[in-house]
C-alpha positions as CSV (number, residue, x, y, z in Angstrom):
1,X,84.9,31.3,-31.8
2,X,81.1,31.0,-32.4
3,X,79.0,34.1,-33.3
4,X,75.5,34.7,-33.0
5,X,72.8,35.7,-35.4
6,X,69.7,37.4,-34.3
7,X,67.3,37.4,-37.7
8,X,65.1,39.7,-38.9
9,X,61.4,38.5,-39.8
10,X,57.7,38.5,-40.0
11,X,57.2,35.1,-38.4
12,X,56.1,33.4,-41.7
13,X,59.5,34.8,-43.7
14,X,62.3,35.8,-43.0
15,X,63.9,39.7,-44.0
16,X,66.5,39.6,-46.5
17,X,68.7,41.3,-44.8
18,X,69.2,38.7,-42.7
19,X,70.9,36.7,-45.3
20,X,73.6,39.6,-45.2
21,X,73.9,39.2,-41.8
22,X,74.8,35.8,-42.5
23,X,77.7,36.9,-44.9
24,X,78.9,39.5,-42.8
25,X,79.2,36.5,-40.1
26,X,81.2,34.3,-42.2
27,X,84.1,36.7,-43.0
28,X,84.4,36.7,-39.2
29,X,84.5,32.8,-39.3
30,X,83.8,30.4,-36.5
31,X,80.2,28.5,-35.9
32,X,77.2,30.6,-36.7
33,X,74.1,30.2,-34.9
34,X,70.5,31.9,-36.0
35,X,68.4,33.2,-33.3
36,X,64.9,33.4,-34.4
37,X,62.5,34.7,-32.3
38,X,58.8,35.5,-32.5
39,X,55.4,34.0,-32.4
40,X,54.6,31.1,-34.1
41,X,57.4,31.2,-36.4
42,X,58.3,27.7,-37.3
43,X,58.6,29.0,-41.1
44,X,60.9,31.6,-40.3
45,X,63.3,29.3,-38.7
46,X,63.1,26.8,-41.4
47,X,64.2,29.7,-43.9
48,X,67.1,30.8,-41.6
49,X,68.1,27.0,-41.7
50,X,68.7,27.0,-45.3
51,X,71.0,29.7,-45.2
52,X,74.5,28.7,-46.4
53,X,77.4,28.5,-43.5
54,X,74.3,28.7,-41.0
55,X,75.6,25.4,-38.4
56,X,72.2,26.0,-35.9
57,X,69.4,27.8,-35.6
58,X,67.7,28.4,-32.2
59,X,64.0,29.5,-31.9
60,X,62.3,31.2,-29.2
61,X,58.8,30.8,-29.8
62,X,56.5,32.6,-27.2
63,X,53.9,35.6,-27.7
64,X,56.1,37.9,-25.4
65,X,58.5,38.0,-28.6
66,X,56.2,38.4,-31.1
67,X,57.2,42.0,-33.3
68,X,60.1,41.6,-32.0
69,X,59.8,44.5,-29.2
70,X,63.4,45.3,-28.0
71,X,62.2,45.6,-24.2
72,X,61.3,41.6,-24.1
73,X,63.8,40.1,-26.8
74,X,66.9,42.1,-25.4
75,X,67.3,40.2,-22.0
76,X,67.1,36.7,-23.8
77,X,69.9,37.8,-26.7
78,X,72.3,39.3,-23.7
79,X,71.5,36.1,-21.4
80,X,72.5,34.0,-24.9
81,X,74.9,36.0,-26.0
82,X,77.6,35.0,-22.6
83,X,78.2,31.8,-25.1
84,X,79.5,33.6,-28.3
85,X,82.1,36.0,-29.0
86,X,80.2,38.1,-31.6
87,X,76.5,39.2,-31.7
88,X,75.2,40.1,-35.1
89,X,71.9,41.7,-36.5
90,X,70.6,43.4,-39.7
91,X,70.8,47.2,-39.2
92,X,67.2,47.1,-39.5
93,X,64.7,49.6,-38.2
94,X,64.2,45.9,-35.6
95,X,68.3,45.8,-35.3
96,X,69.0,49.0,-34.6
97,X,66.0,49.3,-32.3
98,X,67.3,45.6,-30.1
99,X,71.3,45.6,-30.6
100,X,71.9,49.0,-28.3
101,X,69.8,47.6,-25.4
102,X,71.5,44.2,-25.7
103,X,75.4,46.1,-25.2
104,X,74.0,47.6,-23.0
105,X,73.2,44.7,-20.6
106,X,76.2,43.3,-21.4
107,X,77.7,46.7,-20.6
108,X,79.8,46.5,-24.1
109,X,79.6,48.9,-26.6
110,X,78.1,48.5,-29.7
111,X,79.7,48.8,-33.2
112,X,76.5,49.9,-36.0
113,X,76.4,49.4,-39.6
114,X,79.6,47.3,-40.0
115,X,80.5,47.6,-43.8
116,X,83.3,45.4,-44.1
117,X,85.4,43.0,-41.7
118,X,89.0,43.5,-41.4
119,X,89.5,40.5,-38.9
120,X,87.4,39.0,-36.1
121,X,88.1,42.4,-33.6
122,X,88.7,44.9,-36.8
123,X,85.4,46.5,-38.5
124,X,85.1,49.5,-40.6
125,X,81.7,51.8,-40.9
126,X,80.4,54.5,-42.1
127,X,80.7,58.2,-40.2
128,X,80.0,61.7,-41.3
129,X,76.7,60.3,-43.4
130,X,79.3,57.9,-45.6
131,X,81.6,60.9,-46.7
132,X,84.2,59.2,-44.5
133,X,84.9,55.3,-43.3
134,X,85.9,55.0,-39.4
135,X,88.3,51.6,-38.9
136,X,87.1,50.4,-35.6
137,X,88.6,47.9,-33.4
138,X,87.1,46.2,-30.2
139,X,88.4,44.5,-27.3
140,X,85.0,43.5,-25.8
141,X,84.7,39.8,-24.6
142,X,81.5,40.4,-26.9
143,X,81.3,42.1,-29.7
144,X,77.9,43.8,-30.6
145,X,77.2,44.7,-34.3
146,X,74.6,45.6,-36.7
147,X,75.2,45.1,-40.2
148,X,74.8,47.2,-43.0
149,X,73.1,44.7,-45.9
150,X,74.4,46.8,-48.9
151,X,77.9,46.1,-47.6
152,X,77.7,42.2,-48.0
153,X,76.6,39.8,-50.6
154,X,73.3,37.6,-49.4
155,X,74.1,33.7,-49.4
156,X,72.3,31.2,-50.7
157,X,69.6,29.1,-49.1
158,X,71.3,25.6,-49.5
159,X,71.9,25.1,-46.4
160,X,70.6,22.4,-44.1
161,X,71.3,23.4,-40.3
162,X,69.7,22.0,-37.2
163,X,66.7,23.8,-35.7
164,X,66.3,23.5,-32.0
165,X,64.3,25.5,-29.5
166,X,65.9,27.4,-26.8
167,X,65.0,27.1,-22.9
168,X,63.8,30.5,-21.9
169,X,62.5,32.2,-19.6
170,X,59.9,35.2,-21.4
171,X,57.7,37.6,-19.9
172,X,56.7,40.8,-21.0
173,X,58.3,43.5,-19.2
174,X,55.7,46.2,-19.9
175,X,57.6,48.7,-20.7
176,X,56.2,49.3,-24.1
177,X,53.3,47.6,-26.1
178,X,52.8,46.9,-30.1
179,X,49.5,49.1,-31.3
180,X,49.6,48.1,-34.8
181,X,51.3,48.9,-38.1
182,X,50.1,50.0,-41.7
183,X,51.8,48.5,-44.3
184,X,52.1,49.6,-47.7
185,X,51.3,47.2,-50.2
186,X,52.7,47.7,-53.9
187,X,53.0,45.1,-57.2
188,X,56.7,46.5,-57.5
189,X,60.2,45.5,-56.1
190,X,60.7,46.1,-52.0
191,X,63.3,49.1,-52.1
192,X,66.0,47.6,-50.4
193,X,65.8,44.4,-52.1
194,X,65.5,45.8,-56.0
195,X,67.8,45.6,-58.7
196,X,66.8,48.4,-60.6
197,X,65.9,51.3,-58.4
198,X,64.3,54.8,-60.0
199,X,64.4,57.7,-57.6
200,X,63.1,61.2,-57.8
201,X,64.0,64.8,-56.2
202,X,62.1,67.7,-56.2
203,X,63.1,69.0,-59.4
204,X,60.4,66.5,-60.5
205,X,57.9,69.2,-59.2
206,X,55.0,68.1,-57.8
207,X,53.0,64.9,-57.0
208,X,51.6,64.7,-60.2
209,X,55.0,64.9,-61.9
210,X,56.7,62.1,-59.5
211,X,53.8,59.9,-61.3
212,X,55.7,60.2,-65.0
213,X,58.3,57.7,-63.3
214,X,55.8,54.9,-63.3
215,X,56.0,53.9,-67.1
216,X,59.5,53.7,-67.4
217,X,59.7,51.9,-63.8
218,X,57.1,49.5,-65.3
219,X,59.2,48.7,-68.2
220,X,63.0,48.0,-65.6
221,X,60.6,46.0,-63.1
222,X,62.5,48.4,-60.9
223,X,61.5,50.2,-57.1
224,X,60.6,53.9,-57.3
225,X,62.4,55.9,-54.3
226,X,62.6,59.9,-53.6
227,X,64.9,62.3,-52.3
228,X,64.8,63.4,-49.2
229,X,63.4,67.1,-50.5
230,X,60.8,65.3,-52.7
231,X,59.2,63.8,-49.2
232,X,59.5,66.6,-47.6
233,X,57.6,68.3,-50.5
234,X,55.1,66.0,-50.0
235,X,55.2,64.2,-53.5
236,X,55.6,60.9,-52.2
237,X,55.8,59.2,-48.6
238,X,58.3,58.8,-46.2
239,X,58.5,54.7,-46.8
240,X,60.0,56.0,-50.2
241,X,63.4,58.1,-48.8
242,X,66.4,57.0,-49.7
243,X,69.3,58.7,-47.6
244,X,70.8,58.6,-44.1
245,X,67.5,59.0,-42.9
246,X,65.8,56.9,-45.0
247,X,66.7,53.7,-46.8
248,X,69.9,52.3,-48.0
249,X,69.9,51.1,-51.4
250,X,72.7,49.3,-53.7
251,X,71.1,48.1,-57.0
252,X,72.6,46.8,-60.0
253,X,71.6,50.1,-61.3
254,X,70.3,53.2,-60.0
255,X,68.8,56.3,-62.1
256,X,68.3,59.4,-60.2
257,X,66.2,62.1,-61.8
258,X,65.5,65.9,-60.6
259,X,68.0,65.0,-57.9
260,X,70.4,67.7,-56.8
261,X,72.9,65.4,-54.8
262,X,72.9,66.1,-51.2
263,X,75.5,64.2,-48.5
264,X,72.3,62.4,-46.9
265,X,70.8,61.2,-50.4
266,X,74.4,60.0,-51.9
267,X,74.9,58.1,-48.4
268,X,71.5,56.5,-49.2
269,X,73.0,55.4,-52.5
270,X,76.0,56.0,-53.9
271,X,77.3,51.8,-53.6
272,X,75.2,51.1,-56.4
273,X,76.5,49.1,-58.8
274,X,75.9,51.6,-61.8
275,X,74.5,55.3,-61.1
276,X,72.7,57.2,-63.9
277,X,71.8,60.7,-63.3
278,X,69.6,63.1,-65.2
279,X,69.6,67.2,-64.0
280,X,69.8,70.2,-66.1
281,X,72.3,71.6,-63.2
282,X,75.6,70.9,-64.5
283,X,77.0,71.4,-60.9
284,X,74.5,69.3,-59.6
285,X,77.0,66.9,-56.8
286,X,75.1,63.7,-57.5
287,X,77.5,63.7,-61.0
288,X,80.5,63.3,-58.7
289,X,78.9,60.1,-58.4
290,X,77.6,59.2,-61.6
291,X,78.4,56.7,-63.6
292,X,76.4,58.0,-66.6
293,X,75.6,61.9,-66.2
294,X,72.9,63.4,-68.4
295,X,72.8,67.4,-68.2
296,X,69.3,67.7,-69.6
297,X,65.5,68.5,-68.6
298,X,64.2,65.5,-67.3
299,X,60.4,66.3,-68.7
300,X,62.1,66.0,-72.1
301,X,64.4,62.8,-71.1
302,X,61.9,60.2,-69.7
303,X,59.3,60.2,-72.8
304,X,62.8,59.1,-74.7
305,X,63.6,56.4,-72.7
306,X,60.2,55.2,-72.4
307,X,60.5,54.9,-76.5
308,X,63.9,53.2,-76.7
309,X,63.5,50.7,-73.8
Protein backbone atom coordinates (compact mmCIF):
# COMPACT_ATOMS: atom_id res chain seq x y z
CA UNK A 1 0.00 0.00 0.00
CA UNK A 2 1.64 3.39 -0.91
CA UNK A 3 -0.33 6.67 -0.64
CA UNK A 4 0.23 9.80 -2.21
CA UNK A 5 0.66 13.27 -0.88
CA UNK A 6 -0.12 16.27 -2.90
CA UNK A 7 1.42 19.45 -0.79
CA UNK A 8 0.29 22.66 -0.26
CA UNK A 9 2.73 25.62 -0.98
CA UNK A 10 4.02 28.93 -2.24
CA UNK A 11 6.95 27.55 -4.19
CA UNK A 12 9.52 28.88 -1.76
CA UNK A 13 7.66 27.14 1.49
CA UNK A 14 5.67 24.82 2.04
CA UNK A 15 1.79 25.27 3.95
CA UNK A 16 1.67 23.77 7.31
CA UNK A 17 -0.97 21.97 6.65
CA UNK A 18 0.78 19.86 4.68
CA UNK A 19 2.67 18.49 7.60
CA UNK A 20 -0.96 17.27 8.75
CA UNK A 21 -1.45 15.69 5.74
CA UNK A 22 1.57 13.82 6.39
CA UNK A 23 0.14 12.51 9.80
CA UNK A 24 -3.08 11.81 8.58
CA UNK A 25 -1.07 9.54 5.99
CA UNK A 26 0.81 7.65 8.42
CA UNK A 27 -2.10 6.32 10.46
CA UNK A 28 -3.05 4.85 7.14
CA UNK A 29 0.47 3.33 6.86
CA UNK A 30 2.32 2.05 3.83
CA UNK A 31 5.06 4.25 1.70
CA UNK A 32 4.29 7.94 1.47
CA UNK A 33 5.22 9.93 -1.44
CA UNK A 34 5.00 14.03 -1.57
CA UNK A 35 3.86 15.47 -4.79
CA UNK A 36 5.12 18.89 -5.04
CA UNK A 37 4.15 20.82 -7.80
CA UNK A 38 4.64 24.43 -8.94
CA UNK A 39 7.15 26.74 -10.46
CA UNK A 40 10.43 26.88 -9.57
CA UNK A 41 9.92 25.23 -6.36
CA UNK A 42 13.10 23.38 -5.43
CA UNK A 43 12.70 24.90 -1.76
CA UNK A 44 9.36 23.60 -1.37
CA UNK A 45 10.39 20.11 -2.13
CA UNK A 46 13.36 20.14 0.00
CA UNK A 47 10.92 21.12 3.05
CA UNK A 48 8.44 18.32 2.16
CA UNK A 49 11.63 16.07 2.22
CA UNK A 50 12.27 16.67 5.76
CA UNK A 51 9.04 15.69 6.83
CA UNK A 52 9.08 12.72 9.15
CA UNK A 53 7.65 9.17 7.59
CA UNK A 54 7.88 11.11 4.11
CA UNK A 55 9.95 7.92 1.95
CA UNK A 56 9.88 10.25 -1.55
CA UNK A 57 9.10 13.28 -2.83
CA UNK A 58 8.27 13.89 -6.52
CA UNK A 59 8.38 17.38 -8.09
CA UNK A 60 6.74 18.66 -11.08
CA UNK A 61 8.34 21.73 -11.86
CA UNK A 62 6.81 23.57 -14.96
CA UNK A 63 5.03 27.14 -15.24
CA UNK A 64 1.72 25.32 -16.29
CA UNK A 65 1.55 24.40 -12.47
CA UNK A 66 2.56 27.36 -10.94
CA UNK A 67 -0.61 28.58 -8.21
CA UNK A 68 -1.43 25.42 -8.31
CA UNK A 69 -4.66 25.90 -10.79
CA UNK A 70 -6.84 22.69 -10.38
CA UNK A 71 -7.64 22.65 -14.31
CA UNK A 72 -3.62 21.82 -15.12
CA UNK A 73 -2.51 20.00 -11.88
CA UNK A 74 -5.63 17.63 -11.74
CA UNK A 75 -4.78 15.42 -14.90
CA UNK A 76 -1.03 14.87 -13.64
CA UNK A 77 -2.30 13.83 -9.79
CA UNK A 78 -5.17 11.33 -11.55
CA UNK A 79 -2.50 10.04 -14.27
CA UNK A 80 -0.06 9.52 -10.83
CA UNK A 81 -2.44 8.54 -8.73
CA UNK A 82 -3.19 4.74 -10.83
CA UNK A 83 0.17 3.76 -8.67
CA UNK A 84 -1.19 4.43 -5.05
CA UNK A 85 -4.04 3.31 -3.25
CA UNK A 86 -4.77 6.56 -1.30
CA UNK A 87 -4.59 10.19 -2.59
CA UNK A 88 -4.24 12.74 0.15
CA UNK A 89 -4.33 16.73 0.30
CA UNK A 90 -4.72 19.52 2.91
CA UNK A 91 -8.37 20.57 2.89
CA UNK A 92 -7.04 23.84 1.83
CA UNK A 93 -8.82 26.55 -0.10
CA UNK A 94 -5.91 24.67 -3.04
CA UNK A 95 -7.17 21.06 -1.73
CA UNK A 96 -10.53 21.38 -1.85
CA UNK A 97 -10.34 23.37 -5.06
CA UNK A 98 -7.88 20.08 -6.90
CA UNK A 99 -9.04 16.85 -4.94
CA UNK A 100 -12.94 16.82 -6.53
CA UNK A 101 -11.61 17.22 -10.11
CA UNK A 102 -8.97 14.56 -9.53
CA UNK A 103 -12.06 11.76 -8.31
CA UNK A 104 -13.54 12.76 -10.72
CA UNK A 105 -11.11 11.62 -13.51
CA UNK A 106 -10.61 8.73 -11.71
CA UNK A 107 -14.38 8.47 -11.57
CA UNK A 108 -14.11 7.69 -7.56
CA UNK A 109 -15.63 9.62 -5.15
CA UNK A 110 -14.14 11.74 -2.87
CA UNK A 111 -14.04 11.59 0.95
CA UNK A 112 -13.40 15.67 2.42
CA UNK A 113 -12.11 16.76 5.61
CA UNK A 114 -11.07 13.33 7.07
CA UNK A 115 -10.76 13.90 10.92
CA UNK A 116 -9.58 10.67 11.99
CA UNK A 117 -8.62 7.21 10.39
CA UNK A 118 -10.28 4.19 11.54
CA UNK A 119 -8.30 1.73 9.14
CA UNK A 120 -6.91 2.12 5.61
CA UNK A 121 -10.83 1.98 3.95
CA UNK A 122 -12.51 3.46 7.31
CA UNK A 123 -12.54 7.53 7.80
CA UNK A 124 -14.78 9.54 9.94
CA UNK A 125 -15.68 13.45 9.15
CA UNK A 126 -17.51 16.07 9.98
CA UNK A 127 -21.45 16.54 8.70
CA UNK A 128 -24.21 18.91 9.73
CA UNK A 129 -21.32 21.92 10.32
CA UNK A 130 -19.51 19.41 13.06
CA UNK A 131 -22.72 18.93 15.26
CA UNK A 132 -22.49 15.30 14.04
CA UNK A 133 -19.37 12.80 12.85
CA UNK A 134 -20.28 10.61 9.63
CA UNK A 135 -18.08 7.08 9.78
CA UNK A 136 -17.33 6.62 6.18
CA UNK A 137 -16.05 3.57 4.51
CA UNK A 138 -14.76 3.26 0.83
CA UNK A 139 -14.26 0.57 -1.51
CA UNK A 140 -12.58 2.58 -4.30
CA UNK A 141 -9.36 1.02 -5.89
CA UNK A 142 -8.34 4.77 -4.88
CA UNK A 143 -9.23 6.51 -2.25
CA UNK A 144 -9.50 10.36 -2.62
CA UNK A 145 -9.22 12.59 0.63
CA UNK A 146 -8.70 15.97 1.95
CA UNK A 147 -7.63 16.35 5.37
CA UNK A 148 -8.74 18.39 7.97
CA UNK A 149 -5.26 19.85 9.74
CA UNK A 150 -6.95 20.49 13.13
CA UNK A 151 -7.74 16.79 13.30
CA UNK A 152 -3.99 15.56 13.23
CA UNK A 153 -0.78 16.47 14.94
CA UNK A 154 2.01 18.06 12.35
CA UNK A 155 5.27 15.94 12.21
CA UNK A 156 8.49 16.89 12.57
CA UNK A 157 10.84 17.91 9.80
CA UNK A 158 13.69 15.21 10.50
CA UNK A 159 13.24 13.51 7.86
CA UNK A 160 15.61 12.93 4.97
CA UNK A 161 13.61 11.48 1.88
CA UNK A 162 14.63 11.31 -1.76
CA UNK A 163 13.68 14.11 -4.12
CA UNK A 164 13.21 13.17 -7.71
CA UNK A 165 11.43 14.88 -10.61
CA UNK A 166 8.50 13.33 -12.24
CA UNK A 167 8.19 12.73 -16.18
CA UNK A 168 5.21 14.75 -17.21
CA UNK A 169 3.53 15.78 -19.75
CA UNK A 170 2.07 19.71 -18.74
CA UNK A 171 0.23 22.06 -20.73
CA UNK A 172 -2.19 24.60 -19.84
CA UNK A 173 -5.56 23.59 -20.60
CA UNK A 174 -7.07 27.14 -20.65
CA UNK A 175 -9.80 26.65 -19.02
CA UNK A 176 -9.11 29.23 -16.38
CA UNK A 177 -6.12 31.76 -15.80
CA UNK A 178 -4.47 33.18 -12.38
CA UNK A 179 -5.12 37.29 -12.33
CA UNK A 180 -3.44 37.96 -9.15
CA UNK A 181 -3.93 37.85 -5.45
CA UNK A 182 -3.76 40.40 -2.45
CA UNK A 183 -2.30 39.23 0.42
CA UNK A 184 -2.66 40.49 3.81
CA UNK A 185 0.36 41.10 5.53
CA UNK A 186 0.36 41.22 9.47
CA UNK A 187 3.33 41.01 12.41
CA UNK A 188 1.00 38.44 14.22
CA UNK A 189 0.45 34.63 14.20
CA UNK A 190 -1.20 33.04 10.67
CA UNK A 191 -4.77 32.01 12.08
CA UNK A 192 -4.62 28.49 11.42
CA UNK A 193 -1.24 28.08 12.62
CA UNK A 194 -1.54 30.05 16.17
CA UNK A 195 -1.48 28.94 19.52
CA UNK A 196 -3.32 31.45 21.13
CA UNK A 197 -6.13 32.65 19.07
CA UNK A 198 -8.50 35.84 20.26
CA UNK A 199 -11.74 36.11 18.39
CA UNK A 200 -14.53 38.63 18.37
CA UNK A 201 -18.45 38.67 17.64
CA UNK A 202 -20.57 41.43 17.17
CA UNK A 203 -21.32 42.15 20.62
CA UNK A 204 -17.87 43.83 20.39
CA UNK A 205 -19.91 46.63 18.45
CA UNK A 206 -18.24 48.27 15.94
CA UNK A 207 -14.82 48.54 14.18
CA UNK A 208 -13.55 50.68 16.51
CA UNK A 209 -14.42 48.41 19.36
CA UNK A 210 -12.90 45.04 17.64
CA UNK A 211 -9.60 47.30 17.91
CA UNK A 212 -9.63 46.96 22.06
CA UNK A 213 -8.52 43.28 21.26
CA UNK A 214 -5.09 44.31 20.02
CA UNK A 215 -3.41 44.96 23.52
CA UNK A 216 -4.25 41.93 25.12
CA UNK A 217 -3.54 39.95 21.76
CA UNK A 218 -0.17 41.74 21.87
CA UNK A 219 0.59 40.52 25.23
CA UNK A 220 -0.60 36.23 24.26
CA UNK A 221 1.50 36.72 20.83
CA UNK A 222 -1.79 35.29 19.77
CA UNK A 223 -4.09 35.56 16.11
CA UNK A 224 -7.14 37.86 16.29
CA UNK A 225 -10.24 36.07 14.38
CA UNK A 226 -14.11 37.16 14.21
CA UNK A 227 -17.38 35.69 14.15
CA UNK A 228 -19.08 35.25 11.39
CA UNK A 229 -21.69 38.29 12.40
CA UNK A 230 -18.70 40.54 13.23
CA UNK A 231 -17.65 40.21 9.28
CA UNK A 232 -20.69 40.59 8.18
CA UNK A 233 -20.97 43.78 10.25
CA UNK A 234 -18.17 44.84 8.62
CA UNK A 235 -15.75 45.25 11.74
CA UNK A 236 -13.14 43.28 10.38
CA UNK A 237 -12.40 41.23 6.94
CA UNK A 238 -13.40 38.19 5.70
CA UNK A 239 -9.55 36.59 5.90
CA UNK A 240 -10.50 36.87 9.73
CA UNK A 241 -13.83 34.26 9.97
CA UNK A 242 -13.56 31.61 11.84
CA UNK A 243 -16.52 29.00 11.22
CA UNK A 244 -17.70 26.53 8.47
CA UNK A 245 -17.39 29.15 6.17
CA UNK A 246 -14.33 30.57 7.25
CA UNK A 247 -11.30 29.06 8.94
CA UNK A 248 -10.77 26.23 11.13
CA UNK A 249 -8.87 26.80 14.21
CA UNK A 250 -7.59 24.47 17.21
CA UNK A 251 -5.26 26.44 19.53
CA UNK A 252 -3.84 25.68 22.69
CA UNK A 253 -6.25 28.21 23.79
CA UNK A 254 -8.95 30.05 22.44
CA UNK A 255 -10.85 33.17 24.02
CA UNK A 256 -13.97 34.24 22.41
CA UNK A 257 -15.42 37.60 23.37
CA UNK A 258 -19.02 39.23 22.34
CA UNK A 259 -19.54 35.90 20.71
CA UNK A 260 -23.05 34.49 20.86
CA UNK A 261 -22.19 30.76 19.80
CA UNK A 262 -23.68 29.91 16.56
CA UNK A 263 -23.36 26.09 14.92
CA UNK A 264 -21.07 27.65 12.03
CA UNK A 265 -18.69 29.58 14.55
CA UNK A 266 -18.40 26.43 17.17
CA UNK A 267 -17.62 24.17 13.95
CA UNK A 268 -14.83 26.83 13.29
CA UNK A 269 -13.51 26.16 16.76
CA UNK A 270 -14.72 24.21 19.23
CA UNK A 271 -11.39 21.38 19.06
CA UNK A 272 -9.41 23.80 20.82
CA UNK A 273 -7.50 22.73 23.28
CA UNK A 274 -8.90 25.18 26.07
CA UNK A 275 -11.96 27.55 25.25
CA UNK A 276 -12.54 30.72 27.29
CA UNK A 277 -15.62 32.63 26.71
CA UNK A 278 -16.63 36.10 27.89
CA UNK A 279 -20.67 37.29 27.20
CA UNK A 280 -23.04 38.97 29.43
CA UNK A 281 -25.73 36.39 27.90
CA UNK A 282 -25.89 33.71 30.30
CA UNK A 283 -27.64 31.55 27.57
CA UNK A 284 -25.20 32.44 25.23
CA UNK A 285 -24.41 28.44 23.37
CA UNK A 286 -20.77 29.11 22.92
CA UNK A 287 -20.66 28.14 27.10
CA UNK A 288 -21.83 24.64 26.06
CA UNK A 289 -18.46 24.68 24.90
CA UNK A 290 -16.44 26.54 27.24
CA UNK A 291 -13.95 25.53 29.14
CA UNK A 292 -13.79 28.73 31.21
CA UNK A 293 -17.18 30.80 30.97
CA UNK A 294 -17.25 34.37 32.16
CA UNK A 295 -20.95 35.96 32.21
CA UNK A 296 -19.79 39.58 32.18
CA UNK A 297 -19.54 42.87 29.95
CA UNK A 298 -16.60 42.41 27.96
CA UNK A 299 -15.88 46.44 27.89
CA UNK A 300 -15.32 45.88 31.60
CA UNK A 301 -13.36 42.42 31.30
CA UNK A 302 -10.46 43.07 28.78
CA UNK A 303 -8.94 46.33 30.64
CA UNK A 304 -8.56 43.53 33.60
CA UNK A 305 -6.87 41.15 31.78
CA UNK A 306 -4.75 43.54 30.15
CA UNK A 307 -3.60 44.47 34.02
CA UNK A 308 -3.12 40.94 35.30
CA UNK A 309 -1.33 39.46 32.21
Amino acid sequence: MSILVVADHHNADLVAATANTVAAAQKIGGDIHVLVAGEACQAAAEAAAKLEGVAKVLVADHAAYNHQLAENLAPLVADLAKAYSHVLAPATTNGKNLMPRVAALLDVAQISEIISVESADTFKRPIYAGSAIATVQSSDAVKVLTVRATGFDAVAATGNAAIEAVAQDAQDAGLSSFVGEEIAKSDRPELTAARVVISGGRGLGSAENFAKLDPLADKLGAAIGASRAAVDAGFVPNDMQVGQTGKIVAPELYIAFGISGAIQHLAGMKDSKVIVAVNKDEEAPIFQVADYGLVADLFEVLPQLEQQI
